[in-house]
N, C-alpha and C positions, 0 to 999 in steps of 0.2 A: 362104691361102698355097698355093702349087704350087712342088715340086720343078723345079728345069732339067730340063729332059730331055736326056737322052744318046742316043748313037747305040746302033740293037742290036747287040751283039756276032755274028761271022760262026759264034762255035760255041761250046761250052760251056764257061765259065770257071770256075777255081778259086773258090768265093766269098769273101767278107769278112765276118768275123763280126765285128760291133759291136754296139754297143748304142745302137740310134735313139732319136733325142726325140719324141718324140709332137709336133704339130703343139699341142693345148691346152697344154704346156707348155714351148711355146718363146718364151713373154712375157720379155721379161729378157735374154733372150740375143744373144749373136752373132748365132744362126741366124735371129732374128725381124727384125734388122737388114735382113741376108743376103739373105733372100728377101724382102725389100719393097724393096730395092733392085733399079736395073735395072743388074744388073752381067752381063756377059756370061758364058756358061761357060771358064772356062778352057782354053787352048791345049794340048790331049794328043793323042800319039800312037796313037789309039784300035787302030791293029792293029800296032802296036808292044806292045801292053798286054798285048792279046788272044795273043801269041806267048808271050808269056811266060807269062802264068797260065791257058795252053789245058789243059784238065782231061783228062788222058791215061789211059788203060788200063791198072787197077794190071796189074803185072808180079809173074811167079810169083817167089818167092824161091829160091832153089838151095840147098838143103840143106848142111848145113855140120857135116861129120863130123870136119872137126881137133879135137883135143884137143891142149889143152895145160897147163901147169901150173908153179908153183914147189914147189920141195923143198927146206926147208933152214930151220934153225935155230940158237938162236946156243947158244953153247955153257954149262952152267951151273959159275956160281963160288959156290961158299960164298961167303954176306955175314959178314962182318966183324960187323956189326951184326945186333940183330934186328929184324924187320922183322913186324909183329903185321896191318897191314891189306891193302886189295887193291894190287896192284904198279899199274895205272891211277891208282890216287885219288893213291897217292904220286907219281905222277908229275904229275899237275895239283898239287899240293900245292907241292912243289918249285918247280915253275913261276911260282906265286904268291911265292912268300918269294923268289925270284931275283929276279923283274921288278918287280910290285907294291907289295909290303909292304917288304921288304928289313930286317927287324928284324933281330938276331943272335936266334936260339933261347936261349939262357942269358938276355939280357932282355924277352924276350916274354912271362911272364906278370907284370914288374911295368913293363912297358908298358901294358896292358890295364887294371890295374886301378887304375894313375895316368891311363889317356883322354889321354897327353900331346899337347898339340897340335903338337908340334913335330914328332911321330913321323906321327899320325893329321891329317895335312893334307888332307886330301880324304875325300871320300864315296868314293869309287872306294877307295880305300883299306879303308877299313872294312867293303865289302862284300867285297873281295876275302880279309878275314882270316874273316869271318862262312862264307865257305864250306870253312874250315878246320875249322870247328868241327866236334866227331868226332859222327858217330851214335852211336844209345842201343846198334848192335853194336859198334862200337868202341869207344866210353867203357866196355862191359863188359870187353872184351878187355885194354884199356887197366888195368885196375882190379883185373884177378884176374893182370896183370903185377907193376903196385906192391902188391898184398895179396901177392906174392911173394917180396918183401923184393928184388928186384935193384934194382939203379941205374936211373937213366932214363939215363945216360950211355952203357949199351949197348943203347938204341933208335936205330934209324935217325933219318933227320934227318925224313923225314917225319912217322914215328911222335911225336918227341920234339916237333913242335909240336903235334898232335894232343894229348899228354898234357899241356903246359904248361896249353893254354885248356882242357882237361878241369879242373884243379885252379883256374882262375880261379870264384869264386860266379857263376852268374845271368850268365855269360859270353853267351848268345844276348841277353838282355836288355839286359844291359850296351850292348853294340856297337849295337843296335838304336836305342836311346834319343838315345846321342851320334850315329849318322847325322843326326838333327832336327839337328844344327847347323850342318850340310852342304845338306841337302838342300831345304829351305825357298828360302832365297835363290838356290841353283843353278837352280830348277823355273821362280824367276819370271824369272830374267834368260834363262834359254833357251827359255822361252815368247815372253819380249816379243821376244828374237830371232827366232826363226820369225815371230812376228804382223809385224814389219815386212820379214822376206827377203821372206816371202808377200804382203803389200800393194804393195813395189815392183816383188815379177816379176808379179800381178797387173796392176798401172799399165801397167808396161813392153809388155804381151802384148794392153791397151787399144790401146794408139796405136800398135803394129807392125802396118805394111800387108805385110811381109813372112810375119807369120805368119798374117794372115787368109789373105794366098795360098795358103799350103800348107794352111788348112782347106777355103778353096773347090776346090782339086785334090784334097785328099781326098777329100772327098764326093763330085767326081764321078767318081773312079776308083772309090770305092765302089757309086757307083751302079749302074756300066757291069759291076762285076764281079759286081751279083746282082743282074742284068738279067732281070725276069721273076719272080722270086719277094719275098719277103713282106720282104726285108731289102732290095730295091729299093725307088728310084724314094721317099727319103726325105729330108725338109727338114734334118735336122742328125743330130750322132752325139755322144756324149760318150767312148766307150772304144772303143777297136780290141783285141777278141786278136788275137794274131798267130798266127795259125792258116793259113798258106798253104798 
């Protein structure tokens, strides 16, 4: 098999980085089709091409002495409540119990350790409550709070579901276990989905004369733009970076 040959370019061009087929390992393929056929090369604008990815003279950068900046802060309120972990985690925490989970906190740990399915309907669900679950520095924190004899009623809201699933037993375990009743049947039916999106855009990408085109213009804009060196003047490609 031989590559189409191109015209040489009038000057030096940007290259195209891909990744070529090796010629032994183009059994199977498009490419092996491609080139045993006598198909002509493709209709390009060869110094239309060449204007555009003419490999120009980097230019010095101009130094850039502005500075700029923001100032400014919001102002601090005594919480109402208190508030025992980091102000980020409470804020994904919240985040979760808003959108996701959506329990009330006063029934949240005998949600958990009833697994109600009416509550916990999805695996998305259960993971979203499993990354609530407090670390070994918060379950401490949490812990020499209640060895304090206060309420959990003046923890914040984040805090206060952090300390429910702290008093659930075997709570990482727990949640882990019932995911299995989620997870299993969701893995296969979105498997056999992908295997057949994949089979029919596969088919589909068989019998398109349209998208052969835009391979055989690939390649030989490919070819013409690394015209002379070692990523020239090749029978097929599998991946383009886009590195222009």
């Amino acid at each position: 098999l031989q590559a189409k040959p191109v015209p040489a370019p009038p000057c030096k061009l940007k290259p195209l980085f891909w990744d070529a087929v090796p010629a032994p390992r183009l059994k199977g393929t498009f490419w092996a089709l491609e080139n045993g056929e006598a198909v002509e090369l493709p209709p390009l604008d060869w110094s239309a091409l060449a204007q555009q990815f003419v490999q120009a003279a980097p230019k010095a950068k101009p130094s850039n002495s502005a500075l700029g900046g923001k100032d400014g802060g919001a102002g601090d309120a005594k919480p109402k409540l208190i508030s025992l972990i980091d102000g980020k985690r409470a804020h994904n925490v919240n985040i979760l119990m808003g959108g996701k989970i959506k329990i009330p906190v006063s029934g949240l740990r005998a949600a958990v350790v009833g697994l109600d399915p009416r509550i916990f309907s999805s695996e998305e669900v259960l993971t979203a409550l499993a990354q609530c679950v407090p670390t070994p520095e918060e379950a401490g924190a949490l812990d020499a709070f209640q060895r304090s004899g206060r309420p959990a009623s003046e923890l914040a809201d984040a805090d206060r579901v952090l300390y429910e699933l702290m008093c659930v037993p075997g709570v990482e375990a727990r949640l882990r276990c019932f995911k299995h009743v989620f997870a299993i049947p969701d893995k296969v039916t979105t498997a056999s989905q992908v295997f057949q999106a994949s089979l029919q855009a596969s088919e589909q990408l068989q019998r398109s004369t349209g998208f052969k085109a835009v391979l055989r213009t690939a390649l030989a804009a490919g070819n013409y733009l690394n015209y002379g060196t070692r990523n020239g003047n090749q029978l097929g490609f599998r991946q383009v970076q886009r590195q222009l």
